[in-house]
N, C-alpha and C positions, 0 to 999 in steps of 0.2 A: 458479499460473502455468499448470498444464496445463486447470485451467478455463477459465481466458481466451483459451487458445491455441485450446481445442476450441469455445466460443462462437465465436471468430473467423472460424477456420475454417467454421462449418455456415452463419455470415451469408454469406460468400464463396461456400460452396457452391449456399448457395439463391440467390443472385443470380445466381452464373452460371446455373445451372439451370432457373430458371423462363422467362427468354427464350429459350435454345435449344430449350423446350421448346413453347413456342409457335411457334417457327419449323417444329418438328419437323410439329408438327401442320399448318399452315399449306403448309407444303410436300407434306405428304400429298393434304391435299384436293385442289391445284391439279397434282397428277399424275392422280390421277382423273381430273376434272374433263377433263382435258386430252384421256386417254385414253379417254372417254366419247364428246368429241364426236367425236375421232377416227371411233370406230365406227359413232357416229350417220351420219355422213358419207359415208363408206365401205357401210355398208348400204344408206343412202339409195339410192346411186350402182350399187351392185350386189349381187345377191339372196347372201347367206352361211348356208352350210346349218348346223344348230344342231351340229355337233361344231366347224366352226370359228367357232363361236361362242366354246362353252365353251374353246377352246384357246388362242381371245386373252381372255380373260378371266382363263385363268392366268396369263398373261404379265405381262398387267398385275398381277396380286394379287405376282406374284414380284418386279417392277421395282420394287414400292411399298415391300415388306418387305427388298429389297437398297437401297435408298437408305435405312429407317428404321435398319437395322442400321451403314449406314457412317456416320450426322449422330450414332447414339449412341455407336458408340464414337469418333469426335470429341469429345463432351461430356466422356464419364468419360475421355480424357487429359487436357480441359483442365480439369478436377477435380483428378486427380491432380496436373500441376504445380503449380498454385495451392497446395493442401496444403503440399506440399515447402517451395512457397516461407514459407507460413506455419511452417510446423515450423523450418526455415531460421534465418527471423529470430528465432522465441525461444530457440532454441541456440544464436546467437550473445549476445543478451541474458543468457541466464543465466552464459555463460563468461564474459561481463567482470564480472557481480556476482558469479561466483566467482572471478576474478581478484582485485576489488577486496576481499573479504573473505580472503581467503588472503595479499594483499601487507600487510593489516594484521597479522592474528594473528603471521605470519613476524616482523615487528618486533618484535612482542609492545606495540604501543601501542596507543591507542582516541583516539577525538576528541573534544574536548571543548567544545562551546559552551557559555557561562555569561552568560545575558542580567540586567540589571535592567532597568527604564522606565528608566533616566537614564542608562544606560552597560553597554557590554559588555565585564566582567571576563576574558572568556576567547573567542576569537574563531579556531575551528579548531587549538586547538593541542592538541600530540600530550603525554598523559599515559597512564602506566601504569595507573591505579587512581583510579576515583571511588568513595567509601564515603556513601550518599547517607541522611538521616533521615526515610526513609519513613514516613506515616501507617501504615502494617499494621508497621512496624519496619525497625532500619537495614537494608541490603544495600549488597553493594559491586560496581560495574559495571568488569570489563576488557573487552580484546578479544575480540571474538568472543561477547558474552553476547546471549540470546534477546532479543527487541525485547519491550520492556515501556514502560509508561506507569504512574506513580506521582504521587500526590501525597505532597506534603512537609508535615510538621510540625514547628515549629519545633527546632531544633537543630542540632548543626553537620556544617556539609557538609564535607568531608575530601577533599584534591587530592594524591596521591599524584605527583608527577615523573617519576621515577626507582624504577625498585629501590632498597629499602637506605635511600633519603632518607623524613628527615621530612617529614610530610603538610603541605600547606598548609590551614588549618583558618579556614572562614568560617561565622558565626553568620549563618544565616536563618531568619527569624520564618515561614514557607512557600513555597509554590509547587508544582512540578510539576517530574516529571523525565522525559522521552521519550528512551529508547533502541533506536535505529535498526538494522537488520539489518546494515549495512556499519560496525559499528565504529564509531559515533558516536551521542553522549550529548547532547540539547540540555535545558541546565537554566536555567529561568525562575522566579523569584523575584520578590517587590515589595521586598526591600533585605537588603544582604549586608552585615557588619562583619567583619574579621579580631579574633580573639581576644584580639592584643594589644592591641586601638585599644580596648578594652573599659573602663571604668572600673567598678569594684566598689563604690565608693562608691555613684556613681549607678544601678547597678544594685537596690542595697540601699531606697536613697533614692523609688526609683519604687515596688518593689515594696510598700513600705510606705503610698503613697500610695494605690498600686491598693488595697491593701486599705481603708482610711480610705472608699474614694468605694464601692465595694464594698459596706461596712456601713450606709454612711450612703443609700444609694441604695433606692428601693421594689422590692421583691419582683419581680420579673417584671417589670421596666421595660429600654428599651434601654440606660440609665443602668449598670442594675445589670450588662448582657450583657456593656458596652465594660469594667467594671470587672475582670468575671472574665478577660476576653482580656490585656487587660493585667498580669493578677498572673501569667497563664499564661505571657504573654510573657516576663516579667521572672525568673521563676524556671528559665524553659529557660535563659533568660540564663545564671545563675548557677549553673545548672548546671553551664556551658559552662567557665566558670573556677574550680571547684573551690567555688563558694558554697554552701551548705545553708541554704533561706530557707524557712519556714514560716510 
């Protein structure tokens, strides 16, 4: 944040600063200029002996450096607001994202999106505890956890309520888990089962198949690839309820 704020700020400041600064100059010359022909005219018109020469000539070097010095500090006030008002806005920004991350923790809840392609299982609602089956291994996400990005390996995802209550426990075959700085978790899967809707028979029954297409399939073939994902699949499965499938 304080990168973005001070980026922000030097583009505001070279903006304003480059045109005033042309003006600066631009305004210089045409005081010269001015006071040039002045002299020219003035000499023209009557003979001026050379100390009052050199004495309007400080005049003018002094009139040009008392207006350089009044257009600059002009600049660096309108520098100065500008700033503030940059600093401004992202202290108000970060007090409501620390508003919004302190009224969660306070609760002691987190947020929970839980998408598939065909339907969304969990749509902003407030749970205690997601215990998620990360590829590097489980972890479990409350309020207030560091914003991480995880892929998911098959096994089950765990939906904690409440303190105290039992988890709500959904078998996925993968996905992805994004958790966000303000207390919220958005998890995306290709398909979720609850553990009870589970059938052990048919779990059995696949995983034996997988294996069957598995042996019978060529060496290195996509055959053989979909074979192994599916015994993979099938034994996370059974995992999941207590199976030991070999």
């Amino acid at each position: 944040v304080e990168l973005v704020t001070h980026n922000m700020y030097e583009r505001r400041r070279l903006a304003c600063r480059m045109p005033m600064q042309k003006w600066m100059i631009n305004v210089r010359v045409c005081i010269y200029i001015s006071m040039l022909v002045y002299m020219y005219v003035h000499c023209s018109l009557s003979p001026v002996s050379p100390v009052s020469l050199v004495h309007r000539l400080i005049v003018i070097h002094t009139a040009v450096a008392v207006a350089q010095a009044a257009l600059h500090l002009t600049t660096q006030n309108r520098m100065m607001m500008l700033s503030r008002s940059v600093l401004s806005a992202s202290s108000r920004r970060l007090a409501v994202k620390a508003f919004m991350s302190t009224e969660a923790g306070a609760a002691g809840t987190m947020t929970l999106n839980f998408n598939l392609p065909h339907e969304s299982v969990y749509s902003g609602a407030q749970v205690k505890q997601v215990i998620v089956p990360g590829a590097e291994g489980e972890f479990g996400v409350t309020a207030d956890h560091v914003p991480l990005v995880a892929q998911l390996k098959a096994g089950v995802l765990q939906i904690i309520h409440e303190e105290g209550s039992e988890p709500e426990k959904y078998f996925v075959p993968g996905g992805f888990s994004l958790t966000h700085e303000n207390s919220t978790t958005d998890i995306s899967c290709p398909n979720a089962v609850k553990l009870d809707d589970i059938d052990s028979a048919a779990v059995t029954s696949g995983f034996e198949a997988a294996k069957a297409a598995y042996a019978s399939a060529e060496a290195g073939s996509v055959a053989q690839a979909e074979a192994q994902i599916d015994i993979d699949v099938n034994r996370a499965l059974g995992n999941a309820i207590g199976l030991s499938l070999v």
